[in-house]
C-alpha positions in Angstrom: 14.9 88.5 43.4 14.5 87.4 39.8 15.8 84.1 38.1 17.1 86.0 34.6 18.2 84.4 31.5 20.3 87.1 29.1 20.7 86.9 25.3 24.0 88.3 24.5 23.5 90.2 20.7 24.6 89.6 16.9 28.4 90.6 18.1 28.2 87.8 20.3 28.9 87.3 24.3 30.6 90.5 24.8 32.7 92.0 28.2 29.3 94.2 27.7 26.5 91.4 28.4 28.6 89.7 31.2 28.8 93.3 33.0 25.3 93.9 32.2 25.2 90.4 34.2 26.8 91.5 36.9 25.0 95.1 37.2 21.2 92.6 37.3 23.1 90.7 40.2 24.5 93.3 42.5 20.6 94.7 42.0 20.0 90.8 44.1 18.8 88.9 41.0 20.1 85.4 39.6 21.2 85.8 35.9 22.0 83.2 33.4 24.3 84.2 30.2 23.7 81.8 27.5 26.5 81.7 24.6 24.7 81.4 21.4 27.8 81.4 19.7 29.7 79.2 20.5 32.4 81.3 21.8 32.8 83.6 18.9 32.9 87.7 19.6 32.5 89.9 16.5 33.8 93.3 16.2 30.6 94.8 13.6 27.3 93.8 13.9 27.5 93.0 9.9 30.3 90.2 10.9 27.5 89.2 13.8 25.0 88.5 11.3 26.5 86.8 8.6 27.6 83.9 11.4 24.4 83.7 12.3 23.6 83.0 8.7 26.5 80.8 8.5 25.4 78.8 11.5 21.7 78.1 10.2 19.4 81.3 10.8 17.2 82.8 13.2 15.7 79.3 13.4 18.9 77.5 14.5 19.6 80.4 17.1 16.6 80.3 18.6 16.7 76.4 19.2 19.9 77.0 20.5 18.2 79.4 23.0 15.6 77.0 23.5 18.3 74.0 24.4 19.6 76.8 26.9 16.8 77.4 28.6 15.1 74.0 28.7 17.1 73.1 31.6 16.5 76.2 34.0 12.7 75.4 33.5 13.1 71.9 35.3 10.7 71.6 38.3 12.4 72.3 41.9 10.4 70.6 44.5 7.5 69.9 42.0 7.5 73.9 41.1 8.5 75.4 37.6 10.7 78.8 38.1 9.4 81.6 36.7 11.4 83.4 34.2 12.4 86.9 33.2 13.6 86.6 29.7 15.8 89.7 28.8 17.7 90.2 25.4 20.1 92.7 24.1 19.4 93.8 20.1 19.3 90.2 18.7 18.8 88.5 21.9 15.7 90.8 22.7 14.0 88.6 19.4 15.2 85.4 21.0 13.8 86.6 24.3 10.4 87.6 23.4 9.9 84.5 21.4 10.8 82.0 24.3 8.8 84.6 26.7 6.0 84.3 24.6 6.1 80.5 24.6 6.6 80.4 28.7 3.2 80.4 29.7 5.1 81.0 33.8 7.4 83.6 32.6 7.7 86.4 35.3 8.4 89.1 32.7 9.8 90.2 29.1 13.4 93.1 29.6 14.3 94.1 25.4 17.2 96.3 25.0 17.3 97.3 21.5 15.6 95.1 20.1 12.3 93.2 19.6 10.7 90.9 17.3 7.5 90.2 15.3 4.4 88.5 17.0 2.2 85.9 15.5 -1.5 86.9 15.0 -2.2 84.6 17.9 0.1 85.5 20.5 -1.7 85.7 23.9 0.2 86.9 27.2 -0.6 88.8 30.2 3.4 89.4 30.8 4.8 92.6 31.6 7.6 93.9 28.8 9.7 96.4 28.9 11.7 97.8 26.1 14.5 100.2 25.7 15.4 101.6 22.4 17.2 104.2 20.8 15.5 107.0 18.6 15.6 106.8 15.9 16.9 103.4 15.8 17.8 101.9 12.1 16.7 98.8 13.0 13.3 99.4 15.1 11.9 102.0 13.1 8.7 103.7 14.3 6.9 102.2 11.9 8.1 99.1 13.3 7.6 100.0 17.0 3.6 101.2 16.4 2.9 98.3 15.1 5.0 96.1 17.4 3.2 97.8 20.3 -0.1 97.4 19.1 0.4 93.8 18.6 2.0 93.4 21.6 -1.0 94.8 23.4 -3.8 93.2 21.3 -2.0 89.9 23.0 -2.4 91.3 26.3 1.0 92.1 27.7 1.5 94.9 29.7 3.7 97.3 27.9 6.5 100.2 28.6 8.5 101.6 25.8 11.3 104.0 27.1 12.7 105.8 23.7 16.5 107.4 23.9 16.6 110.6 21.6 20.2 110.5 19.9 21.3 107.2 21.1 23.2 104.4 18.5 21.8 101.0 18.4 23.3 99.2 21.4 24.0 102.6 23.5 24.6 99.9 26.8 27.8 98.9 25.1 30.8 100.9 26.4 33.0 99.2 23.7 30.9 100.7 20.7 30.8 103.7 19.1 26.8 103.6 19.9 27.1 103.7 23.5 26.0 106.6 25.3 26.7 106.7 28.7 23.7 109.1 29.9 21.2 107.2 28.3 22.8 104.0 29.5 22.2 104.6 33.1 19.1 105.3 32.2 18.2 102.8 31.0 19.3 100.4 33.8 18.1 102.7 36.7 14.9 102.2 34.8 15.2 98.5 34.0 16.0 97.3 37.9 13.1 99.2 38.9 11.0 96.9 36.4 13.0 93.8 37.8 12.5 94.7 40.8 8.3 95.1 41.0 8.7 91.7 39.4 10.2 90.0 42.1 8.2 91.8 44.4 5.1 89.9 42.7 6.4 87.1 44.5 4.2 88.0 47.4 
């Protein structure tokens, strides 16, 4: 069993994330679904983003991340849970930047999304990440470089590409879902989670 926290993405916490929720718990796992948002649901990614420049940035989204995290990372019995930070598109930026920062994190999970890496960035972490290719917004440009970054810091990294997928292919209610590379990409993805919680001992 993990302890997961989920970022929804830039269309907000969709019927999609809260099912993705419920697919991570039936696997055994416990799975936190912060709303970054406030409550608001957007119906085009373009709509997404401009509230999140509305609201203050990338900064103010991932304080608000931060603030939703903070108290999952309390000690129980003098003992700091460990951590799988997962993210959908947006929320894959948000989680590798807290996972980054969490020197107990279990493991990183991006679907769709990923973010950039200061020159400094150390981890030993396992990541996973899940995109569609080509992908508009992770280009393979983007991705190589990503990767190698990502590995220069010392994460262990998998990166399982979907050849004719949209964006956000795990969304049933989006014209980019695609239901074969969905499944997929879950069957893969609760095999990840669940070597994780098998490093429990």
């Amino acid at each position: 069993m993990a302890q997961i926290v989920l970022f929804h993405s830039a269309y907000g916490l969709r019927p999609a994330v809260h099912a993705a929720a419920e697919r991570l718990r039936a696997a055994g796992h416990i799975v936190h679904v912060p709303d970054l948002f406030d409550g608001r649901t957007f119906a085009d990614i373009e709509a997404g983003m401009a509230y999140q420049e509305e609201v203050g940035g990338s900064d103010e989204l991932l304080r608000r991340a931060v603030g939703a995290v903070a108290p999952l990372l309390a000690p129980v019995d003098g003992v700091v849970p460990e951590l799988v930070y997962a993210g959908l598109s947006l929320g894959g930026s948000l989680a590798q930047n807290l996972a980054l920062a969490d020197e107990k994190a279990r493991g990183l999970l991006l679907l769709h999304g990923t973010s950039d890496l200061r020159e400094d960035a150390a981890t030993s972490i396992p990541v996973q990440l899940h995109v569609a290719e080509p992908d508009p917004f992770e280009t393979e440009d983007w991705l190589n470089a990503w990767y190698l970054r990502m590995r220069k810091a010392g994460a262990d990294v998998e990166v399982h590409r979907y050849r004719g997928a949209g964006h956000l292919f795990t969304d049933p209610d989006l014209a980019d879902y695609d239901a074969e590379a969905a499944e997929r990409a879950w069957a893969v993805a609760l095999d990840f989670l669940a070597e994780l919680s098998e490093l429990d001992g």
